[in-house]
N, C-alpha and C positions, 0 to 999 in steps of 0.2 A: 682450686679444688674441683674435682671432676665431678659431674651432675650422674645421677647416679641413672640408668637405663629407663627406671618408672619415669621420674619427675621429667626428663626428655623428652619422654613420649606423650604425656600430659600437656610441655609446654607445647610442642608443634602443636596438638589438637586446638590449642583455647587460640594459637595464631593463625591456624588457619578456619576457626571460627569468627575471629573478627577480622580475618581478611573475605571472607566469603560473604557475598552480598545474593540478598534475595531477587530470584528473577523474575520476570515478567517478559508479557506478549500483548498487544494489543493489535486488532487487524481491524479493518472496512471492507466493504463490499459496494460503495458507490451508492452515494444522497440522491434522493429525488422527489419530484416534489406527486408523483402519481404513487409513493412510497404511504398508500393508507389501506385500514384493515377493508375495507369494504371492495378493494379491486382486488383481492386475493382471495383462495378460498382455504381450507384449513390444510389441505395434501399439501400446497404453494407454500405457504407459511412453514410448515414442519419441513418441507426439503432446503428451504433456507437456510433453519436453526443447522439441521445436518450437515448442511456443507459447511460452516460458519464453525460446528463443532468439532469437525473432522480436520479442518486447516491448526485449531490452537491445540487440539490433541497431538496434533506432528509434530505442534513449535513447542510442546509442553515434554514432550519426551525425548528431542531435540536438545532442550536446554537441561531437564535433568542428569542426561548424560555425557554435560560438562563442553557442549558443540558451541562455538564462539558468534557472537550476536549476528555477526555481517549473514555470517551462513544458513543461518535457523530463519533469518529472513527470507534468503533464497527458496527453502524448504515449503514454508509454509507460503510462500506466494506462489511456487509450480502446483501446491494443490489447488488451490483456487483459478489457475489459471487451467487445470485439466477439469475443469466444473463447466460446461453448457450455461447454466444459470449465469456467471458476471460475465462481463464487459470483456475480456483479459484471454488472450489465448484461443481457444478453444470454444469459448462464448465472445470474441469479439464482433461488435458491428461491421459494417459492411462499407465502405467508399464510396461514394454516386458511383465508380464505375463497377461495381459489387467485387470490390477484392479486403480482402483484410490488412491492414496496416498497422501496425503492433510499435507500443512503444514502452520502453522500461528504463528504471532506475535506481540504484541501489547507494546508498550513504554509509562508510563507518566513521564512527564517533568518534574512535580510539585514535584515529589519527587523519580525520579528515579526508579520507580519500574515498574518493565516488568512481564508478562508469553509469552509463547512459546509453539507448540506443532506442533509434527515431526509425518508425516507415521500413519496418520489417518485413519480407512477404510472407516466409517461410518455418522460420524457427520454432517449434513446438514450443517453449520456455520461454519469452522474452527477458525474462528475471537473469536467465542463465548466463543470457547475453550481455548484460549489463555486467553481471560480476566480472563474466571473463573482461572487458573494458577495464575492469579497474583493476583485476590482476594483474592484467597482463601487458597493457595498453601504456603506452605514455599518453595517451590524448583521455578526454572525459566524454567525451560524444560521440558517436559514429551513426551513422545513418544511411537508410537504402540497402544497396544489391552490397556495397561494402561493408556495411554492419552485416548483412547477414550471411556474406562470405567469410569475415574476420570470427564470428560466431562461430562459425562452422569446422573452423582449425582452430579451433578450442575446445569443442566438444559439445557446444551443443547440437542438439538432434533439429534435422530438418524436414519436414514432412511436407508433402505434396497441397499445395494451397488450399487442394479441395477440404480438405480436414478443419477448415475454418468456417465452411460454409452450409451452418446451423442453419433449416430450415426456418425456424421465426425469427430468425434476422434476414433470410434470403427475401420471405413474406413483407416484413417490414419495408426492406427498400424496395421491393415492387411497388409498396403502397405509395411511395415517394413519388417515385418514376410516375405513379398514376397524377396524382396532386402534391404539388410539393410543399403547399400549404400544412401538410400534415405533416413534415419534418420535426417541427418545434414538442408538439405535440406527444411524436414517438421519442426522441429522443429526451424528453425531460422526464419519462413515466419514471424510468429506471436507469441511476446512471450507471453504474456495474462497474466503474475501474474499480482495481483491490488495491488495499496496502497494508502494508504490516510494521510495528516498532517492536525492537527487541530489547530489553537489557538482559544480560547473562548473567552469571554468578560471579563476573569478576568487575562488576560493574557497568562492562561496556553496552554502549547505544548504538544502533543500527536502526535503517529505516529503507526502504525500499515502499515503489509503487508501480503498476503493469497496468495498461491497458488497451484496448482497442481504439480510441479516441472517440470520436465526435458522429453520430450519424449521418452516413452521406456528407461527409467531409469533401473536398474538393481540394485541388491546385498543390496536392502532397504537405497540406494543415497539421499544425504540429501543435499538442496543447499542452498543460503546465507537466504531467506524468515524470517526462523523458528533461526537465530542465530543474539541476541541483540549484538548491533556493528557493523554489516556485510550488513546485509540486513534491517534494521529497527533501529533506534536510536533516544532518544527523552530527551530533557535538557532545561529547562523554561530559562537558563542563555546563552543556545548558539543556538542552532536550534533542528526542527525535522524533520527526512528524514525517505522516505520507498524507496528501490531500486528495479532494476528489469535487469535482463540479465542474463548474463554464472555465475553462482554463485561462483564456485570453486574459480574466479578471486576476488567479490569479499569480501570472506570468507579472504582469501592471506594477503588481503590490504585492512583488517580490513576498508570499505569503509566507514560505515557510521558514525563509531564515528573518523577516520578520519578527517573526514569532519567539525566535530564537533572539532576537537583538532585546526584544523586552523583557524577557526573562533577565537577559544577563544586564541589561542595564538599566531598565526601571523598578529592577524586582520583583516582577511579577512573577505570580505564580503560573502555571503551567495551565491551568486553567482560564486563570483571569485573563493571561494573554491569545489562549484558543478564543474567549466570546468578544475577546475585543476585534478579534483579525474578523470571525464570522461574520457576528450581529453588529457590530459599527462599523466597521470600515468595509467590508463587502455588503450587509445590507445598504450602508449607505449608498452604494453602485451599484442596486437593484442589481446585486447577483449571489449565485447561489451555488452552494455545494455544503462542504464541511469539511474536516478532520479528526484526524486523531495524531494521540501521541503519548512518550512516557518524559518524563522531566527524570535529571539529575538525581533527584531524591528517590526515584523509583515510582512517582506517586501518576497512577494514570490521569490521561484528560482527552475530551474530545468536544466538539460544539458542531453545530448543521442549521441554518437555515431554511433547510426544503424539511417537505412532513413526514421526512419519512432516511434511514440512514444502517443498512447493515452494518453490522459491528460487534465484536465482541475480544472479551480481557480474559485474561488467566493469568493469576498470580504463584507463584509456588508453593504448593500445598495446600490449594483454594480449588474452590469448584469453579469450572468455566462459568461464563455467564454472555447473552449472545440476546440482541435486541434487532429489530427490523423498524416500527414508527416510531411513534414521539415517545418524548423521554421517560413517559410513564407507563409504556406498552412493552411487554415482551411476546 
């Protein structure tokens, strides 16, 4: 018996309402432990929230218009990286030799595949350069004058070095150059790499992270950002995280697909396994940063051991929501 025109069109509606899942975005802006109200003033703080609101309003209109996880990552991590304020692009720190060194990394869920790209001099996007790696790339890593040639026949944009070099970063590493004692000090105030997790509407996870690295880095130092597992991890069957802190720690302890192994095989929650990887196993190695991320279920989570951690969530058909200190400060 043939379905009569109405009841067809009825049934497609209710299947592709329980085939459509609700999306979400979660982003960072880089944990630190100089991350408290009393070193900022209130202009400081509101250009925060602004940028913080202007990257999930990109990913938010991105995903309502049906744009697939991997990509809305891209999206909303080139705004952040055209922001002065973080670590990432355009606000990256500086080298001891004062150049820029850009590192990025993108994960999708939907089918495990990653690019990566270390010690960029050039690239306006680093984000942009990672995807093209995993588009287009057989390899997962590229690094140097090669990543940002291989970049560059793909289409990202390359701009003249100088375009990195922000005056209070250039100030910063004078300060170094003067006493280097003071290294520790600048570079813990504010760590400023970004990252972003996506779920779409069709369920899928992405994860991507960009940044400048390490203050006055040396000897071409490469930290957790640019390495899938470490700093960036993304699985449609368990979560996706982008992290952000002392990377060496965690490069160690493999953090983010960690994180990912105890979801899927101790059950934990998305949560319980972010305060485990933070607050026990990296506090217990007196080190510091944080993450974020979306689990399986769609359900956010993030944890930070420094005082202080940009970040903000948007759910579909929710109001943003965008925090700078501790967990009870907006």
């Amino acid at each position: 018996m043939k379905l009569r025109p109405l009841f067809r069109l009825l049934l497609l509606f209710f299947s592709f309402q329980l085939s459509a899942q609700e999306y979400a975005l979660i982003i960072h802006g880089g944990a630190g432990n100089g991350l408290v109200p009393e070193n900022y003033t209130e202009a400081q703080t509101a250009a925060f929230h602004e940028a913080l609101n202007k990257a999930l309003m990109r990913g938010d209109s991105a995903l309502a218009a049906g744009t697939p996880a991997v990509e809305v990552v891209s999206l909303v991590i080139q705004v952040l990286e055209n922001d002065s304020l973080f670590n990432a692009g355009k606000g990256a720190v500086l080298t001891y030799e004062g150049r820029a060194s850009l590192d990025a990394s993108i994960m999708d869920g939907s089918n495990l595949e990653a690019g990566a790209v270390a010690g960029l001099s050039c690239i306006k996007n680093p984000i942009t350069a990672a995807l093209a790696v995993m588009r287009y790339s057989p390899h997962v890593l590229l690094s140097g004058s090669g990543a940002d040639s291989y970049a560059q026949s793909k289409g990202s944009i390359c701009v003249d070095p100088a375009y990195f070099l922000i005056p209070s970063k250039v100030k910063a590493m004078d300060k170094i150059r003067e006493d280097i004692r003071v290294r520790d000090s600048i570079r813990d105030h504010k760590m400023g790499t970004v990252g972003c997790v996506v779920r779409d509407k069709e369920g899928n996870i992405a994860a991507g992270t960009s940044t400048g690295g390490m203050m006055a880095k040396r000897y071409g130092r490469i930290g957790d950002s640019p390495i899938i597992g470490a700093g960036t991890y993304a699985n449609n069957k368990t979560v996706g995280v982008s992290c952000t802190g002392h990377g060496e720690y965690f490069i160690r302890n493999v953090i983010a697909y960690q994180l990912s192994a105890r979801y899927e095989f101790l059950q934990n929650s998305g949560q319980e396994a972010a305060d485990y990887m933070i607050h026990t196993l990296l506090s217990g190695q007196n080190a510091f940063g944080g993450l974020i991320g979306i689990d399986a279920e769609g359900e956010f989570f993030y944890a930070f051991n420094t005082t202080g951690m940009l970040r903000g969530f948007k759910r579909e058909g929710e109001a943003a929501e965008t925090y700078i200190f501790g967990l009870e400060e907006k």
